[in-house]
N, C-alpha and C positions, 0 to 999 in steps of 0.2 A: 633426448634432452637431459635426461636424467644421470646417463651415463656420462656424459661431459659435463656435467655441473661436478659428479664425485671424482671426476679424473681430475678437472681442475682445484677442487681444496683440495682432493690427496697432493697435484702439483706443487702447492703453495705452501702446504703444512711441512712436506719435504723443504722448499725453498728456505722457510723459516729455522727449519731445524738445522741445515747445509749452514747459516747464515748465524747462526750462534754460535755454532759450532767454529767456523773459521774466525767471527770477531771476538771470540769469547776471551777473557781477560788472559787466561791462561796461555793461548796460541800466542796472541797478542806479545806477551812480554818474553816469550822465545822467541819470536821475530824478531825484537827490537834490540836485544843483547847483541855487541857487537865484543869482538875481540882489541886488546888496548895493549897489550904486550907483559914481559915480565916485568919489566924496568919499575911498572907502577906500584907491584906486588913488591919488590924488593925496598921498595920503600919503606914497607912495614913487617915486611918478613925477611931481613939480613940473614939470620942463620939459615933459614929455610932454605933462601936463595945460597946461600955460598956452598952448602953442601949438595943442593942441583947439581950446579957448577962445575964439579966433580965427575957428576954421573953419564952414562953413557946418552939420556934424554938432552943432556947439555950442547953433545954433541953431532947429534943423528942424523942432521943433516948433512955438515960434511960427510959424512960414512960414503954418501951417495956417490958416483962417479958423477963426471961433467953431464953425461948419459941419461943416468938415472935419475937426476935433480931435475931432467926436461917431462920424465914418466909420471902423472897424475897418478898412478897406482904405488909407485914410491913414495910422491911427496906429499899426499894424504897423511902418511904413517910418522914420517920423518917432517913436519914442519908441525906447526899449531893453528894453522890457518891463518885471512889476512884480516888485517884492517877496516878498518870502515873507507877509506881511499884507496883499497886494495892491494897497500902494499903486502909479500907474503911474510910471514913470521917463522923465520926457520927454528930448525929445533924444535924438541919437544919441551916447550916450555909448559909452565903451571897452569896456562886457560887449555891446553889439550885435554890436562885430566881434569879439570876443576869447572869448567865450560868456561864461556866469555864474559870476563871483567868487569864490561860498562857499567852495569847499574848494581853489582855487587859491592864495589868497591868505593862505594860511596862511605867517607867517615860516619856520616849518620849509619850507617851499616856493620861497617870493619873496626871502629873508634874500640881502641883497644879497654879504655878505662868503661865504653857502652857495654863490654865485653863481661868482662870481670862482674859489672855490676848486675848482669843479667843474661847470660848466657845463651839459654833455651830461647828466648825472646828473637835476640841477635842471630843466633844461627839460623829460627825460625824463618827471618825478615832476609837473609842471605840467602838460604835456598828458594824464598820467593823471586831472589832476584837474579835466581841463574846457576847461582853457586852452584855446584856439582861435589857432590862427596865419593869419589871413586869406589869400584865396586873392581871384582873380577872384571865384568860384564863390560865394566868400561876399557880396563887394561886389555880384553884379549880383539878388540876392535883390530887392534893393531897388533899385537901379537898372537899373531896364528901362521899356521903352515903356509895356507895358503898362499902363492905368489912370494912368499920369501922364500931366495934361495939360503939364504944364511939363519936358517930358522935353527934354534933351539929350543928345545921342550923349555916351554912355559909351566913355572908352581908359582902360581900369586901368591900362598901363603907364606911362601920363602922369600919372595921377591919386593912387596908391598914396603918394607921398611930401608927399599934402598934406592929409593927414589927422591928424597930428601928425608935421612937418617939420623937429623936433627929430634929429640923428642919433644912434644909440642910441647908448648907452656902454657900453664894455667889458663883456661877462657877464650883460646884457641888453638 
């Protein structure tokens, strides 16, 4: 009896722990980011966006053949994911490297003059809310050997500022 009473709270004490762990605020709000597109970005970021535009990310998924755009192991790399109605978002747009827009892109968050005024705060409250600040680690997701036959050696450190070659301004 003894032994199934300690099997049971060890049971429980796991259940509890499993059960904060998956509702805990943190999981929670990577769950609930969804992707919203460039379009909404560009509303606040023109130079940002116009020099994308330009770059090979702009256009990544054409690259694909009719072929390739059907292969889930292509269009991982070459789209940004879909929607919240699922539709798909080609190209590598800003929420591929940046993560998903929905609750970052709130002016209460992005308000460029909230910016200016307080920066650390803002940025703080945006990467609470999804924001993504690119790393290697996130660029070589997708650039690596593996599975590309059109691979090219990858240097982040050469490559990092041509992805939108725009230099930020002030506060963002």
């Amino acid at each position: 009896m003894r032994k199934l009473t300690v099997i049971l709270l060890a049971l429980a004490a796991a259940s509890f722990l499993l059960a904060g762990t998956v509702f805990s605020g943190e999981t929670a709000k990577k769950a609930k980011h969804e992707y919203v597109g460039a379009k909404k970005c560009k509303t606040c970021h023109k130079d940002k966006h116009a020099a994308w535009s330009e770059t090979g990310h702009a256009k990544a998924f054409s690259l694909l053949s009719e072929e390739e755009q059907k292969k889930p192991e292509c269009v991982k790399c070459h789209s940004t994911g879909t929607k919240a109605d699922g539709t798909l978002i080609e190209n590598v747009e800003c929420e591929a490297c940046h993560g998903p827009g929905s609750d970052y892109k709130s002016p209460k968050i992005m308000s460029k003059k909230k910016w200016k005024a307080d920066p650390e705060t803002h940025k703080k409250m945006a990467l609470e809310a999804g924001l993504v600040m690119p790393t290697e680690e996130v660029c070589v997701k997708c650039h690596t050997k593996e599975g590309n036959a059109n691979f090219k050696e990858f240097k982040f450190a050469e490559r990092k500022d041509k992805v939108h070659p725009v230099k930020a301004k002030e506060g963002k």
